[in-house]
Backbone as XML, in Angstrom:
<?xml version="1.0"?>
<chain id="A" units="angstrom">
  <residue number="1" name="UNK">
    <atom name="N" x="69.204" y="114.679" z="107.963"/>
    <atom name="CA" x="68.841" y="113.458" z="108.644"/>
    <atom name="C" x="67.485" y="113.614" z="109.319"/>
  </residue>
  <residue number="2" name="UNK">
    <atom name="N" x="67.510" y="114.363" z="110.224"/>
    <atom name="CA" x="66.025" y="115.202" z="110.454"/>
    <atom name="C" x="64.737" y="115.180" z="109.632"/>
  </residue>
  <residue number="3" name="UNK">
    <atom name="N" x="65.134" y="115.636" z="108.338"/>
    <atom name="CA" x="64.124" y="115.363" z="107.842"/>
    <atom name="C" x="63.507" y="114.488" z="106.935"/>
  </residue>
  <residue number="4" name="UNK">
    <atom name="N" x="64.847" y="113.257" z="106.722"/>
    <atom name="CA" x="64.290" y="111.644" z="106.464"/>
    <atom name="C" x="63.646" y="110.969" z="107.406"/>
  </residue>
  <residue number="5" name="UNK">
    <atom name="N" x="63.836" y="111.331" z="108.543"/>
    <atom name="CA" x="63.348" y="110.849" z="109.703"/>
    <atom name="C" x="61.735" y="111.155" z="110.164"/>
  </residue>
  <residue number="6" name="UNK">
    <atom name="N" x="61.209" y="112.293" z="109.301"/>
    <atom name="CA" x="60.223" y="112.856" z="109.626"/>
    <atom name="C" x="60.017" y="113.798" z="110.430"/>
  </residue>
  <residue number="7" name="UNK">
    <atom name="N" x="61.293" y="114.322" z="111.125"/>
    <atom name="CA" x="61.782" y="115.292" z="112.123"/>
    <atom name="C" x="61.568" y="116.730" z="111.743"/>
  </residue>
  <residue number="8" name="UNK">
    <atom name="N" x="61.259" y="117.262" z="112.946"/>
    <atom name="CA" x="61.250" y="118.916" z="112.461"/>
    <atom name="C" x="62.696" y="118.817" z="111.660"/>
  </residue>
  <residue number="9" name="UNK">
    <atom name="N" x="62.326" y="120.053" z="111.254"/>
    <atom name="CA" x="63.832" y="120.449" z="110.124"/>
    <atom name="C" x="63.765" y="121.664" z="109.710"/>
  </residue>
  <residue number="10" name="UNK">
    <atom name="N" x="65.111" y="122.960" z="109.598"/>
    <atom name="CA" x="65.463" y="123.867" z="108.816"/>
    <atom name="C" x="65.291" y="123.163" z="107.186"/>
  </residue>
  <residue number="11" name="UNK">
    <atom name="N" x="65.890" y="122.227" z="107.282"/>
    <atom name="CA" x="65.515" y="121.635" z="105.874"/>
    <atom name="C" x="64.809" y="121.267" z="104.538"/>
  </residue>
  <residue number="12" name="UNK">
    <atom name="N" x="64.483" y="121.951" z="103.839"/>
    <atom name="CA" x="63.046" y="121.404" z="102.583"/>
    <atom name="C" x="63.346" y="121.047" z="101.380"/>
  </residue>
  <residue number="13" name="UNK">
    <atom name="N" x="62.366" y="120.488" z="101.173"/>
    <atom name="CA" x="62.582" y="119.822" z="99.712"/>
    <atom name="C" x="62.960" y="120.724" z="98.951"/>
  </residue>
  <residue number="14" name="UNK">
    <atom name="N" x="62.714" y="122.399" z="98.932"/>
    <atom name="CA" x="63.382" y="122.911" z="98.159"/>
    <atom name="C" x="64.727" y="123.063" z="97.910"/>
  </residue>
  <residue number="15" name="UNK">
    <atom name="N" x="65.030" y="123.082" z="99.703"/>
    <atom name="CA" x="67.087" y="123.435" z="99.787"/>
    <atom name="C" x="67.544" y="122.437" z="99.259"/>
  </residue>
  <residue number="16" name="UNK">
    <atom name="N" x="66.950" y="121.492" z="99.592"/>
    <atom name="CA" x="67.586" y="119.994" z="99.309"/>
    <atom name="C" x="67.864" y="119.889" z="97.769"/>
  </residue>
  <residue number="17" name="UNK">
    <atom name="N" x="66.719" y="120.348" z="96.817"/>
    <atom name="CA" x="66.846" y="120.653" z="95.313"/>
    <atom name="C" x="68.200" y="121.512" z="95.168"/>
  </residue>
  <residue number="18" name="UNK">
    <atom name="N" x="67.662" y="122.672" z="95.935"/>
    <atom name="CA" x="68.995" y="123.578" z="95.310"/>
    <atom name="C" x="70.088" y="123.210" z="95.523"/>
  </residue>
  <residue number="19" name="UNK">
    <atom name="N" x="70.000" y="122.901" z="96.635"/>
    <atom name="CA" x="71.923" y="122.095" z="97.219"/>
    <atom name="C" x="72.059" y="121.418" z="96.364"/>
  </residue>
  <residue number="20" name="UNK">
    <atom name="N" x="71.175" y="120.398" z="95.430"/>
    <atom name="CA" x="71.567" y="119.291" z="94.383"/>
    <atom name="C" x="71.733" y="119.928" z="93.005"/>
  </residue>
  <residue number="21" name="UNK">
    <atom name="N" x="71.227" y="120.895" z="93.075"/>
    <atom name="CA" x="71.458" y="121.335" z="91.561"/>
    <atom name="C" x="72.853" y="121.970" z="91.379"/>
  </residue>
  <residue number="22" name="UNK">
    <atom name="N" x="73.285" y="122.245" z="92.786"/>
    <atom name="CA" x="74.805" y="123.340" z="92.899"/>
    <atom name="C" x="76.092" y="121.906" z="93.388"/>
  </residue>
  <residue number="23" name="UNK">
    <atom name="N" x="76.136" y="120.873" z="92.907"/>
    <atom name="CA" x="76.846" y="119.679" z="93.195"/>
    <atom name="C" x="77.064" y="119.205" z="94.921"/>
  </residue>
  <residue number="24" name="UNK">
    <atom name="N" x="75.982" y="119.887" z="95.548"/>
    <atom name="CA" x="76.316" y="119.565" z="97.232"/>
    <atom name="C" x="76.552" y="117.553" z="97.122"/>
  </residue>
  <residue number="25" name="UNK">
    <atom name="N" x="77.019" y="117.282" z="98.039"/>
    <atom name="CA" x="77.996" y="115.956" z="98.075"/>
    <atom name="C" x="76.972" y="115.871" z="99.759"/>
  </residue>
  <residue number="26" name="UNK">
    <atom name="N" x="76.196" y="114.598" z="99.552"/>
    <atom name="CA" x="75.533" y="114.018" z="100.629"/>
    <atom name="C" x="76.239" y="113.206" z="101.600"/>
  </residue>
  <residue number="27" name="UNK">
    <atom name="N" x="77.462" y="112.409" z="100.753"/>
    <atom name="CA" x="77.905" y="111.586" z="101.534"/>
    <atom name="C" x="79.540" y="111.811" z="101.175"/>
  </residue>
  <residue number="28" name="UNK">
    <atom name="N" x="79.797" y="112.069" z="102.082"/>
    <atom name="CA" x="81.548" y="112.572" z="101.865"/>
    <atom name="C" x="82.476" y="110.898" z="101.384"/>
  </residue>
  <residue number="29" name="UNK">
    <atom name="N" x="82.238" y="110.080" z="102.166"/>
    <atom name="CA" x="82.719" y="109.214" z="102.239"/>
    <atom name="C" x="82.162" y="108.333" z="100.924"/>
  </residue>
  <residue number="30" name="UNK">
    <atom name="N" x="81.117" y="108.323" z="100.434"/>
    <atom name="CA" x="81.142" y="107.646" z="99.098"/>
    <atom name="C" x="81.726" y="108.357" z="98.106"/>
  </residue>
  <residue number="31" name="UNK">
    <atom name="N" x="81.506" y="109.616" z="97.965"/>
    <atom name="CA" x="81.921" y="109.905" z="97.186"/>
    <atom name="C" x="83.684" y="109.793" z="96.556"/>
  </residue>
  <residue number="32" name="UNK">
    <atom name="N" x="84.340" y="109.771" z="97.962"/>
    <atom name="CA" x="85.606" y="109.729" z="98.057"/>
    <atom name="C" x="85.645" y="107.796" z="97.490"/>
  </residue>
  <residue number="33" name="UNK">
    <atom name="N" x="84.739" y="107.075" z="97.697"/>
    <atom name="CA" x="85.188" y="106.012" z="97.089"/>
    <atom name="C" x="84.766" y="105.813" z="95.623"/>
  </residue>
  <residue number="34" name="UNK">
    <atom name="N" x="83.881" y="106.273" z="95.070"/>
    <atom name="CA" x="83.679" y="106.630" z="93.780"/>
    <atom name="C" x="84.832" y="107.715" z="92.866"/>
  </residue>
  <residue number="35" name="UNK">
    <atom name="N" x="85.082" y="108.314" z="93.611"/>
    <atom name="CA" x="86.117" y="108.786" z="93.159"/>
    <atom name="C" x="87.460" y="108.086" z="93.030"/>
  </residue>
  <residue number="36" name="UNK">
    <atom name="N" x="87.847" y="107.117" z="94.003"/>
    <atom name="CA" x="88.998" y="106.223" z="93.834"/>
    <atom name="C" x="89.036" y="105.053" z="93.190"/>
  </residue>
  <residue number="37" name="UNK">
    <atom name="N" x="87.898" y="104.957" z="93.053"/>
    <atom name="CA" x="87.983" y="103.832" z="92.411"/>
    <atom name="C" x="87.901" y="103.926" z="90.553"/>
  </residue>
  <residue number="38" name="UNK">
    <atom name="N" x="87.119" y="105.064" z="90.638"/>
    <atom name="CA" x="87.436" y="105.662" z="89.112"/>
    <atom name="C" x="88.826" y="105.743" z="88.942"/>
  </residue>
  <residue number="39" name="UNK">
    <atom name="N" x="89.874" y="106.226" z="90.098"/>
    <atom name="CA" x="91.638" y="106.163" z="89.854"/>
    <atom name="C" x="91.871" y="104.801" z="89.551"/>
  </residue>
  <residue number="40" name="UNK">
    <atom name="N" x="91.906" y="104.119" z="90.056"/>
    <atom name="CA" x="91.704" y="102.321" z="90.249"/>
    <atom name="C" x="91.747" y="102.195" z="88.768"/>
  </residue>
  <residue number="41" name="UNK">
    <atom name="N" x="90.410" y="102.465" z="87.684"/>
    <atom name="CA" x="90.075" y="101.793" z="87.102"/>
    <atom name="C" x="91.141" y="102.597" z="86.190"/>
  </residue>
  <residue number="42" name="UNK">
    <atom name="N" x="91.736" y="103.671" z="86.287"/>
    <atom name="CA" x="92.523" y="104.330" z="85.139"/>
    <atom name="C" x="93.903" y="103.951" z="84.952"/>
  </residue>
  <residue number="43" name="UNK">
    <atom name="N" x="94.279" y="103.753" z="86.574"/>
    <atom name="CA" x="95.525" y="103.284" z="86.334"/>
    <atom name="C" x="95.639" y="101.595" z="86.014"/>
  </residue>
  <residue number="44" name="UNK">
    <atom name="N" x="94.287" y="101.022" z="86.166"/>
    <atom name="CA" x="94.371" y="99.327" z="85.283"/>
    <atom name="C" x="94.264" y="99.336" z="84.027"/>
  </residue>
  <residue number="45" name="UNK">
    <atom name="N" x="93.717" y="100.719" z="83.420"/>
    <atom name="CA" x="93.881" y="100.959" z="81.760"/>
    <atom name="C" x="95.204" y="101.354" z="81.095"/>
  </residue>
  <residue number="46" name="UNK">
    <atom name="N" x="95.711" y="102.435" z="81.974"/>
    <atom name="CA" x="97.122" y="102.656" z="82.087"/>
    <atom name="C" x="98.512" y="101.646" z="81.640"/>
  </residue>
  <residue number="47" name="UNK">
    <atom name="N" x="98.187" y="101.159" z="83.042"/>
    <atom name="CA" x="99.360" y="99.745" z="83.388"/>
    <atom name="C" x="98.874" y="98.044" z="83.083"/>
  </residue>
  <residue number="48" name="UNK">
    <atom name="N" x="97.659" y="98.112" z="83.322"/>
    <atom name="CA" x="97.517" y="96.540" z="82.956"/>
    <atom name="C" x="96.872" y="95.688" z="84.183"/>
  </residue>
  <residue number="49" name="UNK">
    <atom name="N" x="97.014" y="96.265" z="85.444"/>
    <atom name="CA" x="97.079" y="95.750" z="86.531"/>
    <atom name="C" x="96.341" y="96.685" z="87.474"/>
  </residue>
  <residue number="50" name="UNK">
    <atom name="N" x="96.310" y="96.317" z="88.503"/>
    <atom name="CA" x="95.808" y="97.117" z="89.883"/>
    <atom name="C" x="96.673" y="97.514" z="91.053"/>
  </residue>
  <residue number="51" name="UNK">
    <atom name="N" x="97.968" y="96.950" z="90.417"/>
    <atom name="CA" x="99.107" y="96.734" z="91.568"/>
    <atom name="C" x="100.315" y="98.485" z="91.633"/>
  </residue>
  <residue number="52" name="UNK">
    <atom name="N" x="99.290" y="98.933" z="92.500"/>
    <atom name="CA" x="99.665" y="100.774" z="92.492"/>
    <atom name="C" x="100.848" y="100.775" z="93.496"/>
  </residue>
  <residue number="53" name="UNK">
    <atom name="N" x="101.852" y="100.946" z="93.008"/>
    <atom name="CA" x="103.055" y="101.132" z="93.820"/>
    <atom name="C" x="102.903" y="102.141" z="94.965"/>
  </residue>
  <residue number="54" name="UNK">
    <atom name="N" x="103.840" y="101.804" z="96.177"/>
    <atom name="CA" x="103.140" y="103.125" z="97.416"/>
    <atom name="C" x="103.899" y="104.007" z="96.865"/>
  </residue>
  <residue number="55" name="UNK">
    <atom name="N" x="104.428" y="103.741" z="96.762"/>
    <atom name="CA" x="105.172" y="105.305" z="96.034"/>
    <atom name="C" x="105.018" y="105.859" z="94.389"/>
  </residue>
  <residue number="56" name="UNK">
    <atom name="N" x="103.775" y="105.720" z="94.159"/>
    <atom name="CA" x="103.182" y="106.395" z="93.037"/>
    <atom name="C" x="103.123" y="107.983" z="92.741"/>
  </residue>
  <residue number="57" name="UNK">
    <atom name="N" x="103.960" y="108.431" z="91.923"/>
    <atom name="CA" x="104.195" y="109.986" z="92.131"/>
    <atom name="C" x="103.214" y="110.602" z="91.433"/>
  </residue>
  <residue number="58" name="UNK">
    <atom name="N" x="102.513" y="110.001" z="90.471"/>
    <atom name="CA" x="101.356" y="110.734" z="89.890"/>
    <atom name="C" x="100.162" y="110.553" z="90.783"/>
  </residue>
  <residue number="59" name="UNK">
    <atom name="N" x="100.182" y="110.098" z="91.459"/>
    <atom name="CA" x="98.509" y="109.735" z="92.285"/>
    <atom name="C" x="98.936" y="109.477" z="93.894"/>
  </residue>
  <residue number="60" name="UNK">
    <atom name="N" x="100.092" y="110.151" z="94.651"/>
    <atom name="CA" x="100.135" y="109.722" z="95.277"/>
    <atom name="C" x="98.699" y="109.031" z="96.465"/>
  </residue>
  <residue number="61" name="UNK">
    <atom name="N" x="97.865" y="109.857" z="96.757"/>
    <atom name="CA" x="96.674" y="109.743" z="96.872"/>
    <atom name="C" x="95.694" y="108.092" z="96.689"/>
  </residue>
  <residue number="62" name="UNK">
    <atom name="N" x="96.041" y="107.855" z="95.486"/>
    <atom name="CA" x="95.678" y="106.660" z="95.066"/>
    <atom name="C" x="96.550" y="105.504" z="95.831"/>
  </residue>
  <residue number="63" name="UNK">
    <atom name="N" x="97.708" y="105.778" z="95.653"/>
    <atom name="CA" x="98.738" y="104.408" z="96.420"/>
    <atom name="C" x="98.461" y="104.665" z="98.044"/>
  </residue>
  <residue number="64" name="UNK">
    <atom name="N" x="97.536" y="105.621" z="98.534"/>
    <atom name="CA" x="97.380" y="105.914" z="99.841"/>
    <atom name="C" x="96.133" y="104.783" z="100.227"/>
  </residue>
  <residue number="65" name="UNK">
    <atom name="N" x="95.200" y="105.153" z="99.261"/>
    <atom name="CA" x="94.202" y="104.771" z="99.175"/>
    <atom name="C" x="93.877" y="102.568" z="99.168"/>
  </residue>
  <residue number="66" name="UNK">
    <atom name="N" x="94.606" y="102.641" z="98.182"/>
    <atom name="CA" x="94.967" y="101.130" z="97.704"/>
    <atom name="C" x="95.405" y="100.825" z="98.876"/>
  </residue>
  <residue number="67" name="UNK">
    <atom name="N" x="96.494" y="100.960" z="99.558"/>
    <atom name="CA" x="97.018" y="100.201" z="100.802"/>
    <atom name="C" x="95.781" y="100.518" z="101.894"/>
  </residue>
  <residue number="68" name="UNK">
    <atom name="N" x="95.101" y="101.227" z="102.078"/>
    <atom name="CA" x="93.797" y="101.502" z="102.768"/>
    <atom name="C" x="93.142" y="100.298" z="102.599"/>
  </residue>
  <residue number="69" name="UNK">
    <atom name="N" x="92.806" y="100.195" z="101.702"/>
    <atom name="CA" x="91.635" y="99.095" z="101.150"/>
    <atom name="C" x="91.966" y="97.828" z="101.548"/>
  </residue>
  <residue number="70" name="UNK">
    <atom name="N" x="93.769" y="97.852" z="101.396"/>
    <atom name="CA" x="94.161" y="96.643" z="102.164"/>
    <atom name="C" x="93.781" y="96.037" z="103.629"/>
  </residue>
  <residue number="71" name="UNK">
    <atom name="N" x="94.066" y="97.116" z="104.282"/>
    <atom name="CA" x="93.725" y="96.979" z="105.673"/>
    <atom name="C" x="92.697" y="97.270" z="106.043"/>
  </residue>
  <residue number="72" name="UNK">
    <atom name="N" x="91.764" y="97.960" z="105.267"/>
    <atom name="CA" x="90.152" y="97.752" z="105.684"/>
    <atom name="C" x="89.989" y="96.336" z="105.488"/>
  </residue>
  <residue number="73" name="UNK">
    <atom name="N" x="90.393" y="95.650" z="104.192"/>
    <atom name="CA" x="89.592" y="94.021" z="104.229"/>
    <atom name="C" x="90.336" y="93.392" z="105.064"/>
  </residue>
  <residue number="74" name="UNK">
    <atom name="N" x="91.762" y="93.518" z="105.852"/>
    <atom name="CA" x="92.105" y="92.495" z="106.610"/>
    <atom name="C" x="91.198" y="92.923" z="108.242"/>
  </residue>
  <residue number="75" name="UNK">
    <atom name="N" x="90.758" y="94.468" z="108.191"/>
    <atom name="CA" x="89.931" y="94.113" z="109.469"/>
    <atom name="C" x="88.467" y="93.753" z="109.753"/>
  </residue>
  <residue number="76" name="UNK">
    <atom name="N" x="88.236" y="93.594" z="108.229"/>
    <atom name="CA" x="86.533" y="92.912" z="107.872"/>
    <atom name="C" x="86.857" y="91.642" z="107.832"/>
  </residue>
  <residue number="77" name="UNK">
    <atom name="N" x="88.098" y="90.959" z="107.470"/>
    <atom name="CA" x="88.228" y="89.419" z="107.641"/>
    <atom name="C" x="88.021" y="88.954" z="109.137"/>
  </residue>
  <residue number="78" name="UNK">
    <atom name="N" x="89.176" y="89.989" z="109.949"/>
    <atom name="CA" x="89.078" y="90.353" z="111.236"/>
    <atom name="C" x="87.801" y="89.793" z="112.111"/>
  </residue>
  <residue number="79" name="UNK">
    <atom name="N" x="86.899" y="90.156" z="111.459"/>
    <atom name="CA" x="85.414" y="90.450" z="112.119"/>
    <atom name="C" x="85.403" y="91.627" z="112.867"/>
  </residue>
  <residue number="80" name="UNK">
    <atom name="N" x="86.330" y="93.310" z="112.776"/>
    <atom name="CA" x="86.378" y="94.064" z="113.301"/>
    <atom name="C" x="85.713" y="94.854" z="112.310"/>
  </residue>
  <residue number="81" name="UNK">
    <atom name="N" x="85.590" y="96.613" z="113.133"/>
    <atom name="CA" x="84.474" y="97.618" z="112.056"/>
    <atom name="C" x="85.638" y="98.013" z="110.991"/>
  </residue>
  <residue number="82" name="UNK">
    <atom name="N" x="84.871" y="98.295" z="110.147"/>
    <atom name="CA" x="85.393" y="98.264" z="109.107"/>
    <atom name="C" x="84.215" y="99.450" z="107.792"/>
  </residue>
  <residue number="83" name="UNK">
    <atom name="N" x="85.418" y="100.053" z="107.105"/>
    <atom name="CA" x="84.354" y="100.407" z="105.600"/>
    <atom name="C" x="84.026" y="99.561" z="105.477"/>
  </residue>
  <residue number="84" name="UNK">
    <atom name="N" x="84.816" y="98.318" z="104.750"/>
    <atom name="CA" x="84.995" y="97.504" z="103.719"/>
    <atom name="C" x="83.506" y="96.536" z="104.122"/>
  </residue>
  <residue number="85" name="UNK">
    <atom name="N" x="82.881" y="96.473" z="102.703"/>
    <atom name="CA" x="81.610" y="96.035" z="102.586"/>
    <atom name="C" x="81.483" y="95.043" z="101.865"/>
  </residue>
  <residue number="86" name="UNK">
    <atom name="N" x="80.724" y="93.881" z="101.351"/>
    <atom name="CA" x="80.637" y="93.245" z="100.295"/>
    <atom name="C" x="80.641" y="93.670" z="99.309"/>
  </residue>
  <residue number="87" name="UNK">
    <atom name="N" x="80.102" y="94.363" z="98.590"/>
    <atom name="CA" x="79.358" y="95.331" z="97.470"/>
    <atom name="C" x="81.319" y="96.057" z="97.047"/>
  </residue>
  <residue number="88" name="UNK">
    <atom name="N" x="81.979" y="96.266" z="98.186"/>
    <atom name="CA" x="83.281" y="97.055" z="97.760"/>
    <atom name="C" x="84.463" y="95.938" z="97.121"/>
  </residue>
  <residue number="89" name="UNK">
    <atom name="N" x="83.983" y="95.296" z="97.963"/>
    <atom name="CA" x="84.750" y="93.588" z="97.796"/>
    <atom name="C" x="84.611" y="93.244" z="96.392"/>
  </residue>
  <residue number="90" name="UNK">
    <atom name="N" x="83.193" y="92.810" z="96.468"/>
    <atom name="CA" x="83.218" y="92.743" z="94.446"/>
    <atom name="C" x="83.908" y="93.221" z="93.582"/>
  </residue>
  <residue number="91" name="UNK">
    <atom name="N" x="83.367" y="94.687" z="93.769"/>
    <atom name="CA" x="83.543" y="96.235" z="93.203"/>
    <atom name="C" x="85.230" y="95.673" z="92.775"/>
  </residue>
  <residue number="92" name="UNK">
    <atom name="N" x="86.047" y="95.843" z="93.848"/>
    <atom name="CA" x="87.701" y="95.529" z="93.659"/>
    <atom name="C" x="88.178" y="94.258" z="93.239"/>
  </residue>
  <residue number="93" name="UNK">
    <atom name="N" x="87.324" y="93.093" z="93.668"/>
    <atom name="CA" x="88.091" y="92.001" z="92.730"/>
    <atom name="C" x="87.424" y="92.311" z="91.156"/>
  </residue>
  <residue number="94" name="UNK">
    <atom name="N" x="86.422" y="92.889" z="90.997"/>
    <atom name="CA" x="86.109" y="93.310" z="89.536"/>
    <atom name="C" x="86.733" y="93.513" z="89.161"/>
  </residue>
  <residue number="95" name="UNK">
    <atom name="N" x="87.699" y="94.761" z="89.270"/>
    <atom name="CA" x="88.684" y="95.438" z="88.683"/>
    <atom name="C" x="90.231" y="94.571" z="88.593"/>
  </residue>
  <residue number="96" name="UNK">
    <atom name="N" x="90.262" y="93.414" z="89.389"/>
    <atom name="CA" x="91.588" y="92.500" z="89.285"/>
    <atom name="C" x="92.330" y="92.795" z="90.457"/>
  </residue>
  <residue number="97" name="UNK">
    <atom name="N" x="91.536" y="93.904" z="91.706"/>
    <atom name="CA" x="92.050" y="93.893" z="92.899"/>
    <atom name="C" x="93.392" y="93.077" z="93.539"/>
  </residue>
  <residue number="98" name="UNK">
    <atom name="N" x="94.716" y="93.472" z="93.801"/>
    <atom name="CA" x="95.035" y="91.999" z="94.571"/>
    <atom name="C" x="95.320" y="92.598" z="95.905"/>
  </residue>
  <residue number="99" name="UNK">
    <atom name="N" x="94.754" y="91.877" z="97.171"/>
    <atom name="CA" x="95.043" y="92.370" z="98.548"/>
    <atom name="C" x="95.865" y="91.868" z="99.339"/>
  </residue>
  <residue number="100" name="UNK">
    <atom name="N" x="96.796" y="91.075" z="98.655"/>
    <atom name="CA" x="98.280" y="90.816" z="99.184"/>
    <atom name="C" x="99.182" y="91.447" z="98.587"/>
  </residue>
  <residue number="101" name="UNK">
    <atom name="N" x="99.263" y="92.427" z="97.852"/>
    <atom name="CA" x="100.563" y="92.765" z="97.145"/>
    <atom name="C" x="101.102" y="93.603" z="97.647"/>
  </residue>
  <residue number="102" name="UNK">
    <atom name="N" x="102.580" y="93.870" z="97.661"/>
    <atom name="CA" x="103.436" y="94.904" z="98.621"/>
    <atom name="C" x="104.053" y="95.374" z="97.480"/>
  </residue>
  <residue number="103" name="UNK">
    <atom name="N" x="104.213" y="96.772" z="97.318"/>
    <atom name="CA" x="105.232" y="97.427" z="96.398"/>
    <atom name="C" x="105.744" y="98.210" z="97.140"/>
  </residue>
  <residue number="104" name="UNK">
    <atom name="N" x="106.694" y="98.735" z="96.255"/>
    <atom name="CA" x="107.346" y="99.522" z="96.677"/>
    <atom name="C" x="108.250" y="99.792" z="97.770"/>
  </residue>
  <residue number="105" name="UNK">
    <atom name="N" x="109.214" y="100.336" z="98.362"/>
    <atom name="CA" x="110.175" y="100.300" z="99.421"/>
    <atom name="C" x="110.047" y="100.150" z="101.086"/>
  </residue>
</chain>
């Protein structure tokens, strides 16, 4: 951050190379949504749908995730902080998103 900023820095364009060439992960949190949403898109190839049961035994992770997403957009409807972004919003009704659905027990 330091040194986007123009800030002194331990930091250089070189580490910064090498960290990228060895898969260093800049942003924990995108990546974790790039990554779920790649689940998203497998289990709509899978099943047909987007509608991930909470009790999904192959992914539990994923049915963690999905009900997440739920309640991130009801607290961006909210007008409270929130992930949930426009750009994610799309992203999930792209895929056939539905953010009312309840499965499972």
């Amino acid at each position: 951050k330091l040194m986007n900023k123009g800030k002194v820095s331990t930091m250089t364009p070189a580490r910064v190379a090498l960290l990228e060439e060895n898969g260093f992960v800049w942003d924990s949190h995108e990546a974790m949504w790039t990554e779920k949403i790649a689940d998203l898109r497998e289990y709509r190839a899978k099943h047909g749908n987007c509608l991930v049961p909470s009790n999904y035994k192959a992914n539990p992770s994923l049915a963690v995730w999905v009900k997440c997403q739920r309640r991130q957009m009801k607290l961006h409807q909210e007008g409270k902080t929130t992930a949930m972004t426009p750009e994610r919003i799309r992203e999930l009704e792209a895929e056939g998103f539905c953010w009312g659905a309840r499965m499972g027990p």
